[in-house]
C-alpha positions as CSV (number, residue, x, y, z in Angstrom):
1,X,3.0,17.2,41.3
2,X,6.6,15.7,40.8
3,X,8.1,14.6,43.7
4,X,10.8,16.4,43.1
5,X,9.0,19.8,43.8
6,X,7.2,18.5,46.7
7,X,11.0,17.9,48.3
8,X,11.6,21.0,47.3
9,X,9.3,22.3,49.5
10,X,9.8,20.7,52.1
11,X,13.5,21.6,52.1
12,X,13.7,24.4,50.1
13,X,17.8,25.3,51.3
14,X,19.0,22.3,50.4
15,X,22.1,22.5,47.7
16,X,25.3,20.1,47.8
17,X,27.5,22.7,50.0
18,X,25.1,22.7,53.3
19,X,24.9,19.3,55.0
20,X,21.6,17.2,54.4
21,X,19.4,16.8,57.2
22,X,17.8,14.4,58.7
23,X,14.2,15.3,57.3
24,X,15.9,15.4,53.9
25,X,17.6,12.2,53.9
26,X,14.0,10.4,54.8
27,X,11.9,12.5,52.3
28,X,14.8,11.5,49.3
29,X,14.9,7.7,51.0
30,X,10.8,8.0,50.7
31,X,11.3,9.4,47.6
32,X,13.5,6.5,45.7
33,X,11.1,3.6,47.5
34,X,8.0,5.5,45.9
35,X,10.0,5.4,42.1
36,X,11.2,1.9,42.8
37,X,7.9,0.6,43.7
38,X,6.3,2.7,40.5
39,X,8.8,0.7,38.9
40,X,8.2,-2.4,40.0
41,X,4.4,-2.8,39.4
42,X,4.9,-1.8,35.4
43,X,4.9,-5.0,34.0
44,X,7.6,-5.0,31.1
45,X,6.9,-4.7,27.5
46,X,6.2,-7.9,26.0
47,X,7.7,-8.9,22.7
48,X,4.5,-9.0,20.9
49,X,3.4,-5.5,21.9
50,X,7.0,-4.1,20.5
51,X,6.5,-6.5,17.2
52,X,2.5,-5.0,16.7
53,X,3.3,-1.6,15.1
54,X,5.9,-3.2,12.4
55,X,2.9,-6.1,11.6
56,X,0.2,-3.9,11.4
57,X,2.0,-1.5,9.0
58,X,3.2,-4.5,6.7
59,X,0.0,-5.7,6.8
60,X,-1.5,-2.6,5.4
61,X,1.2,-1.9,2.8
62,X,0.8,-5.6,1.5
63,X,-3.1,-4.5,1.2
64,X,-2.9,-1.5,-0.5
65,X,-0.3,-3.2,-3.0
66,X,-2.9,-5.9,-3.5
67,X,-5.4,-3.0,-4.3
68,X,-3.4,-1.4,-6.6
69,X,-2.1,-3.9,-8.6
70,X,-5.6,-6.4,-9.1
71,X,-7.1,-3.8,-11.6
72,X,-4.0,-4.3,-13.6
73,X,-4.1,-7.9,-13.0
74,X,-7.9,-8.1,-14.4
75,X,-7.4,-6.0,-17.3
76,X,-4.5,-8.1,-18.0
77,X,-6.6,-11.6,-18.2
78,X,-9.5,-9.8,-20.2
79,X,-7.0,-8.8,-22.6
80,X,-5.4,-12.5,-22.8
81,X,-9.2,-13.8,-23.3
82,X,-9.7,-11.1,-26.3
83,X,-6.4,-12.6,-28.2
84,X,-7.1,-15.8,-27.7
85,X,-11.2,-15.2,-28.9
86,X,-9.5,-13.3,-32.1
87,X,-10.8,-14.6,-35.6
88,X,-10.5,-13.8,-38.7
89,X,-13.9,-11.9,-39.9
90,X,-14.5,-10.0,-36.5
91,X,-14.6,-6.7,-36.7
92,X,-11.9,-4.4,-34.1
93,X,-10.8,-1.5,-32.6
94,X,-7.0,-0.5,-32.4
95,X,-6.0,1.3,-29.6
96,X,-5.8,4.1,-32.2
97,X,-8.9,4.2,-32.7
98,X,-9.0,2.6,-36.1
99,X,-12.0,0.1,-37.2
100,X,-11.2,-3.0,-39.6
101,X,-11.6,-6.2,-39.7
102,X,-9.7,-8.7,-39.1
103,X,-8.1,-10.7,-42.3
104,X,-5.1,-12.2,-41.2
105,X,-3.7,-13.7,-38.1
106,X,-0.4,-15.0,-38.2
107,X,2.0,-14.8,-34.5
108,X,1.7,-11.5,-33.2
109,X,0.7,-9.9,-36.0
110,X,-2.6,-9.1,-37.1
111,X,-3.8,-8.2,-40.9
112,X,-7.2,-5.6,-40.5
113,X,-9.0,-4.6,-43.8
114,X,-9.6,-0.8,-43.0
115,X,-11.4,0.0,-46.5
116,X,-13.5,-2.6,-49.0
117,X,-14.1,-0.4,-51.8
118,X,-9.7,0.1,-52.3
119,X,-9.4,-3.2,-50.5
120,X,-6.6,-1.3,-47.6
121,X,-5.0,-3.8,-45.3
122,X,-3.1,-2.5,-42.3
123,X,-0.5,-4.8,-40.0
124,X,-1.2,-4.3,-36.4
125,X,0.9,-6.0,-33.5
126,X,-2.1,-7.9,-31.6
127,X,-1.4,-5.9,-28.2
128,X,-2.7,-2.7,-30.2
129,X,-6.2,-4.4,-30.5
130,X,-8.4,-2.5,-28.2
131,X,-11.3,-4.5,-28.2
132,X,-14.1,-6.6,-30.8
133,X,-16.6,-4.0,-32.0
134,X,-20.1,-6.0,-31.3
135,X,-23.4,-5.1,-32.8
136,X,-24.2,-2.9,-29.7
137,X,-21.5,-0.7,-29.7
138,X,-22.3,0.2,-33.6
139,X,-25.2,2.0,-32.2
């Protein structure tokens, strides 16, 4: 129960025109020592307990951004490895989907002989190279 209704209670024709009594002034006085020593044995908010929810929810959004982006991170370094393993003679996959291989490298650019019989050479920017088509994915 609050206070509050308990002195209501007790006094129940209290209001500001009738004159307080003396059993109303000592329930209010007991009233405001009870708050004020409620008060007093709260021990204030520390400065680390107001800074914990703001750490803890940066914490968590650096972590989840460091989730998301380390996929993209590893696919990037495979992808560096493949360019620089590149030869001429090894057989690849655009990101088309076309198979050739490779007869030129020159810069960015790569050279792929698509068809021997005609003797077809297509010019491919080496970021649409997929992957190298090894003997086991033939099969």
């Amino acid at each position: 129960m609050n206070m509050m209704t308990i002195l209501a209670q007790i006094v129940p024709n209290v209001n500001a025109q009738t004159a307080p009594t003396p059993v109303a002034n000592a329930v209010q006085s007991a009233v405001a020592t009870t708050q004020d020593a409620v008060a007093a044995t709260q021990p204030a908010p520390s400065v680390l307990s107001q800074l914990a929810m703001p750490i803890i929810m940066g914490a968590l959004l650096l972590g989840m951004m460091w989730m998301m982006f380390r996929g993209r991170m590893k696919e990037e370094k495979q992808k560096a490895k493949l360019m620089e393993a590149l030869k001429k003679g090894d057989e690849v996959m655009t990101i088309g989907g076309l198979v050739g291989k490779v007869a030129e490298i020159s810069g960015d650019r790569v050279v792929l002989k698509v068809d021997e019989a005609n003797n077809v050479k297509v010019t491919y920017l080496k970021s649409a190279i997929q992957k190298i088509v090894s003997d086991a994915d033939k099969k």
